[in-house]
N, C-alpha and C positions, 0 to 999 in steps of 0.2 A: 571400464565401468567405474572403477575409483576414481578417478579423474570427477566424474560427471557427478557422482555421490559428496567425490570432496567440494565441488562447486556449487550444489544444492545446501550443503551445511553451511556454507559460507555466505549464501544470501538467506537462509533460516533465518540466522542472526543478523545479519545488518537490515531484513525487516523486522525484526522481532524489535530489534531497537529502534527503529525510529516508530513503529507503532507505539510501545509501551511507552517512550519518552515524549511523543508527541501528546499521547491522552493527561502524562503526570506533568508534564506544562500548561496544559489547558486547565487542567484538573487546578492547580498551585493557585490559579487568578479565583477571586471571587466572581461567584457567577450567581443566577438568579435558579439555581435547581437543576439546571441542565448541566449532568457528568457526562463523563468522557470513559468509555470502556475499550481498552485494548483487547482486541480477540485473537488470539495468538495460535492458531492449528500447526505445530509442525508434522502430525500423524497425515494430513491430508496434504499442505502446504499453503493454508488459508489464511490471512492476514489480515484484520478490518480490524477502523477506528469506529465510533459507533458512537452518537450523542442522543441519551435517553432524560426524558425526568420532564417537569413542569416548569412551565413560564405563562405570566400572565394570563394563567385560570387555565392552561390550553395544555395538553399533552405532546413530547414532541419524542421522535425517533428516527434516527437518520442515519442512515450507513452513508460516512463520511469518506473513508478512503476503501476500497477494496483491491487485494491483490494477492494472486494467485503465483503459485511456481508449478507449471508444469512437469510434466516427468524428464522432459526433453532438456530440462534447464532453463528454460526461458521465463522470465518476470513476464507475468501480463498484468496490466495495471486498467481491473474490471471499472473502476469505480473513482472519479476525485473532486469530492465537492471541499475543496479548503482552497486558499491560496495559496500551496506551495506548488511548486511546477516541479511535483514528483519525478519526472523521467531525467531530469537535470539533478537531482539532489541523488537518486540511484546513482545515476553515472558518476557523479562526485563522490560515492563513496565506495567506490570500488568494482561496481558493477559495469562488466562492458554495454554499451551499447548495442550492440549489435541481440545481446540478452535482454532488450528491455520490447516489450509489445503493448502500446498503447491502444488496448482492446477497443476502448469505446468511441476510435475513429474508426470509421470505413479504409477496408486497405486501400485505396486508390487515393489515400490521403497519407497512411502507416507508411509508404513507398517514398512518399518526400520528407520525410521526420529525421528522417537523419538516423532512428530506430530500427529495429528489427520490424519487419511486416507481419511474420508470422511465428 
């Protein structure tokens, strides 16, 4: 069970980083109203980028990345509307592969990913 605890504290943080640094990047550029809120759960294991605020007259809110850690260990990556190819940049930072669940394909697609299916 430590094992599995220490493995969960250790993807805590390398999402908590790339959420909080990906929002304080965005954040850093001028932009037209639309901030960047890092949602950081580690009581549940909840991770979301999240772009709220006005732009041309219009209201906008968008849950931009979502991602969950199971209790089992595993990253499921619920949500990714940005251009980074999340499951590449996990893996690049430490996280196995075989740890990573690219929820919002169909498994009969999760099987050829090269990722974890489930």
């Amino acid at each position: 069970m430590g094992t599995l605890n220490n493995k969960i504290h250790k993807y805590q943080r390398l999402l908590a980083q790339l959420i909080e640094g990906k929002a304080q990047l965005v954040n850093s550029t001028p932009g037209e109203g639309i901030t960047y809120q890092a949602v950081v759960d580690v009581k549940n294991n909840h991770f979301l980028l999240v772009s709220v605020g006005w732009s041309g007259g219009k209201f906008y809110y968008q849950v931009l990345i979502h991602i969950d850690i199971a209790p089992d260990g595993k990253i499921w990556i619920q949500q990714n509307q940005t251009e980074m190819v999340l499951a590449e940049m996990l893996a690049g930072s430490g996280i196995e592969k075989k740890d990573i669940v690219i929820a919002f394909h169909p498994e009969y697609l999760r099987e050829h990913s090269g990722y974890a299916v489930k």
